[in-house]
N, C-alpha and C positions, 0 to 999 in steps of 0.2 A: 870511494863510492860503495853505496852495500849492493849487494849481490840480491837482482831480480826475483827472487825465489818465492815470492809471493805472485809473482805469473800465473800460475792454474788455480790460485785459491780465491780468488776476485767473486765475491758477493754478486749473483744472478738477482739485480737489480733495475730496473730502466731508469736512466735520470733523463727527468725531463728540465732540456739546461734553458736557461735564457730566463729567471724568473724577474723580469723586469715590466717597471710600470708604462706601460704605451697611452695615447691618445689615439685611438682608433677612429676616424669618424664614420659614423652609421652607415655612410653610403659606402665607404670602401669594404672590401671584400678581402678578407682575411684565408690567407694559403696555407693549412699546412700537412707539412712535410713527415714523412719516417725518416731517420738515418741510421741506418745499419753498419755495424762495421764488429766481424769476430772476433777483435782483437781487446784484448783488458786497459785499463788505465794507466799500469803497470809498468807499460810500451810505452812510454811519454814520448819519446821524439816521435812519434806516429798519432797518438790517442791527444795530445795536446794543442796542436797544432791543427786539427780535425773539431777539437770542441771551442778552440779559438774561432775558425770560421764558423762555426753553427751561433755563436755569441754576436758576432760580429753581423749576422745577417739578418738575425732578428732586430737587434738595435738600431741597425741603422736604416730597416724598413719602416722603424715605427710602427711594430707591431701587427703589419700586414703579411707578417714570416712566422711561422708559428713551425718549429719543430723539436719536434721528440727525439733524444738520441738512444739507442736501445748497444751495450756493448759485451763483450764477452761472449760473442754467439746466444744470445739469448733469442734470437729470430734465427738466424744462419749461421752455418760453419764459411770459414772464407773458401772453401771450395762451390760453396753454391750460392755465393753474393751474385755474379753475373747475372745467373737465371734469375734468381730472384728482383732483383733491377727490372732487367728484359719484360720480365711478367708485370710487372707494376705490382709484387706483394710489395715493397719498399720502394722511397724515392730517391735516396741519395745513398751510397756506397761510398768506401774506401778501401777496395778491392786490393788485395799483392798481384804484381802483374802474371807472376808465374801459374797460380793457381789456373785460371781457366784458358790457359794458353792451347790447351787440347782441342780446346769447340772455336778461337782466335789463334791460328797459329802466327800470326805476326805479332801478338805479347812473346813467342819466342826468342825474339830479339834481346829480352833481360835475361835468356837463362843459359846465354851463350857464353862458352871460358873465353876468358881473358879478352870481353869484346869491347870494356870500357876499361879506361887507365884506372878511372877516378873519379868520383861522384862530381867533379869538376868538369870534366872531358864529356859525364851524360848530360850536364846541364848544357854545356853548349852545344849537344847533340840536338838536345831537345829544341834549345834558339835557333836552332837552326834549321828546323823544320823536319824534324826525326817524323810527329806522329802524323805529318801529311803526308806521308810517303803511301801509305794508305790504312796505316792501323785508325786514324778517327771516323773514316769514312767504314771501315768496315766493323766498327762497331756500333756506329750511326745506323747503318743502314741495314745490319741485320742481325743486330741485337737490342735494340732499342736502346741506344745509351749513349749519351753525349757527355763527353771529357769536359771534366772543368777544369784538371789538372795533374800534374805527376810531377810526385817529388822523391829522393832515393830510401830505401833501407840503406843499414850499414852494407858492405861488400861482404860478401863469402870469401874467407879467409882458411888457410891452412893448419886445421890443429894434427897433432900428431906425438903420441904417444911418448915414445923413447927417442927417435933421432928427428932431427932436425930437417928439414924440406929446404934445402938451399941448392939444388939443379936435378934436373930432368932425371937421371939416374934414380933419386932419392922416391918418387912413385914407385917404383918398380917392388916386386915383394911383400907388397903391403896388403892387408885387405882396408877398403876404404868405405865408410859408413855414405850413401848415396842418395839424394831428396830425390832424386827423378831418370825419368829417362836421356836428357841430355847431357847432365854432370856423368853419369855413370860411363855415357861412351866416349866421353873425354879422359875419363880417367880412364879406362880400358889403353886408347890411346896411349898414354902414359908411361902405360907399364903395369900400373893396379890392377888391385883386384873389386872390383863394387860389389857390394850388398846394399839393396835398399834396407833405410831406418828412420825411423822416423825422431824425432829430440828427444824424445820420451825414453828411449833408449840408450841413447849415448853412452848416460853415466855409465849405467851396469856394463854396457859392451868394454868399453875403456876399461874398468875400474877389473876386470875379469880376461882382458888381453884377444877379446872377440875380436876389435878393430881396432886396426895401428894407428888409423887418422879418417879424417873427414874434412869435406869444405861446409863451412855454416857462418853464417853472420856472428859478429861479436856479441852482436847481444844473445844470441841461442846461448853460446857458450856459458853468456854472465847469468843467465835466468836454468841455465842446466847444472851450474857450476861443476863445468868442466876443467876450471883451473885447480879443482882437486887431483884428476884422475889423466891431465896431461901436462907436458913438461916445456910443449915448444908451439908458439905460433907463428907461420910463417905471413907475412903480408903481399896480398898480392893481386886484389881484387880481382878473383876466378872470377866470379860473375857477381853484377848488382844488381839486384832486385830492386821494384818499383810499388811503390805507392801511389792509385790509379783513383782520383777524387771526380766521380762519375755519379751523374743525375736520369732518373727513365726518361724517355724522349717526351713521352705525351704528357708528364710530371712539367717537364721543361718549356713544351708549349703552349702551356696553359696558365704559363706566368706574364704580366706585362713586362715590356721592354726595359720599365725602370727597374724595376726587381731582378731580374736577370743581370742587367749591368752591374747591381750590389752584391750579386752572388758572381759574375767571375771576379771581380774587383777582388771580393773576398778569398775567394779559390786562388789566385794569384798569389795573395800574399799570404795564404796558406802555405804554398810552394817555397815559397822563398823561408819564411818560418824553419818550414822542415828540414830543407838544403842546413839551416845555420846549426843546427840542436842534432844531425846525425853528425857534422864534422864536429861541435862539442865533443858531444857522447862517442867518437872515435878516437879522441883524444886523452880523455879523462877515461879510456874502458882500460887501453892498451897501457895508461900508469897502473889501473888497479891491476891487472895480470901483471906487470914484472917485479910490484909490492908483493903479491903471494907468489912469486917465485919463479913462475910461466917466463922460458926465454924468449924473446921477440928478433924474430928475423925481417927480413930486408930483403927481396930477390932484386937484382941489375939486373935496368933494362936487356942487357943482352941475352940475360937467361928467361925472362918473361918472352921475350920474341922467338925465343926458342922453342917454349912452351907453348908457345901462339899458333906457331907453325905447325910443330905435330898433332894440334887439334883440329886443325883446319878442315879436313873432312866433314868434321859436324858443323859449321857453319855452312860447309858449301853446298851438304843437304839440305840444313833450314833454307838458304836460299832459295832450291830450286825448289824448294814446296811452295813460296809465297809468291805472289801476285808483287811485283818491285823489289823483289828480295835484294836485287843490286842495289839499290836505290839506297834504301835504308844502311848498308854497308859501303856506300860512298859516303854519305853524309859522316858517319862516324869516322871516316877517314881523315876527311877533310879539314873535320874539326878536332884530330890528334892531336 
């Protein structure tokens, strides 16, 4: 596989996808759409899958779907997609769940350690009624935004410098590179030390003995090429991030009922799409790391439940901040 590393240099371009010939008739009324989404092309199991539905919705409306997809932050950073949705400057989004989890503290739920096994375990979260628990309802109703879908990034994984991450002990000493406020007090728990960072740093900090490790998705790693500057990844899905395919409300109800049913129909198997091409892409990422030399570990269950446990604190504040906080951590139990 080659290394992402054409990630930041994506041509600030708008494509406008879908160039196909429709039969429109006069009397019908032609809809269209902005879609925004910060992320480059680059990101294929994310950006693919996102312009597959936008194809799909236009075609199979017959031309009564008309939308523009605009990427790379060229409208918005994904820190301020929500707002931007909510306000109606854009109509469709493909938000990361963690980003605006600040002003939605039940997106919380994706940036908690060790709170899903496996993009497997979130899928059946989700079948199971994870986002009625109240996270649709309270982005419905006060932010203007209705879910058309959520499917996973890869899991945050354990990279780390010189030694190897295989038990609770091995946190301890380290300084650890930190996206946020809830990794970081997991890792405090731990035994680490956090500093927030952001990707953009990594290399240098690694490659200069700033930071011992960090938790980041595999693809940060393949698109920072950290497999220069570290020796060992441990597997362990600290936490999985979400990919949140979300329409503004008054966007949404101003489309007829057939249109709508071709846009979740589409968003659906958007979902399902994305579920197949992250397990790909964790598959074939984790060969290209142990080709360039990156050792790959394995934690037992019994050392992840360990790890589980002495984080637990920060789940059981998220908890008590949300409206069903139980709720939402029965379900994921349930469906262990």
């Amino acid at each position: 596989m080659n290394k992402l590393a054409a990630i930041s240099s994506i041509p600030v371009t708008a494509l406008a996808l879908g160039a196909f010939s429709f039969n429109v008739k006069a009397s019908e009324e032609v809809y269209e759409l902005i879609f925004s989404t910060y992320l480059p092309p680059s990101y294929e199991y994310i950006y693919t899958p996102a312009e597959n539905f936008v194809n799909k919705i236009q075609e199979r409306s017959d031309g009564r779907l008309k939308v523009d997809i605009f990427h790379s932050a060229q409208l918005f950073e994904g820190h301020d997609e929500l707002s931007a949705l909510s306000r109606g400057d854009i109509d469709i989004t493909n938000m990361t769940g963690t980003y605006p989890s600040a002003s939605v503290p039940s997106l919380g739920i994706f940036a908690l350690p060790f709170m899903f096994d496996d993009i497997s375990h979130l899928e059946r979260a989700m079948e199971a009624g994870l986002l009625d628990a109240g996270l649709r309802s309270e982005l419905e109703d006060d932010h203007d935004t209705v879910i058309l879908g959520v499917a996973p990034l890869d899991p945050y994984e354990l990279y780390s410098r010189q030694d190897p991450i295989t038990e609770k002990e091995d946190f301890s000493e380290k300084v650890w590179a930190t996206t946020g406020a809830t990794d970081a007090k997991a890792i405090q728990l731990l035994g680490g030390s956090p500093t927030g960072m952001s990707s953009s740093e990594l290399y240098l900090a690694f490659d200069r003995g700033v930071v011992d490790a960090t938790p980041r998705p595999l693809i940060t790693g393949l698109g920072r090429s950290l497999d220069e500057v570290v020796n060992h990844i441990t597997l362990t899905s600290f936490l999985i991030d979400t990919s949140i395919l979300a329409i503004n409300r008054d966007s949404w109800g101003r489309l007829p009922e057939d249109l709508q049913t071709i846009i979740r129909e589409a968003a659906a198997e958007r979902d399902a799409e994305q579920y197949a091409m992250v397990e790909d892409f964790i598959s074939s990422t984790i060969e290209y790391y142990e080709k360039n030399g990156v050792e790959i570990h394995q934690l037992p269950e019994k050392t992840i439940a360990q790890l589980r446990e002495a984080t637990a604190p920060v789940i059981k504040e998220w908890s008590a901040s949300v409206e069903n906080g139980e709720r939402y951590l029965e379900i994921i139990e349930e469906t262990r």
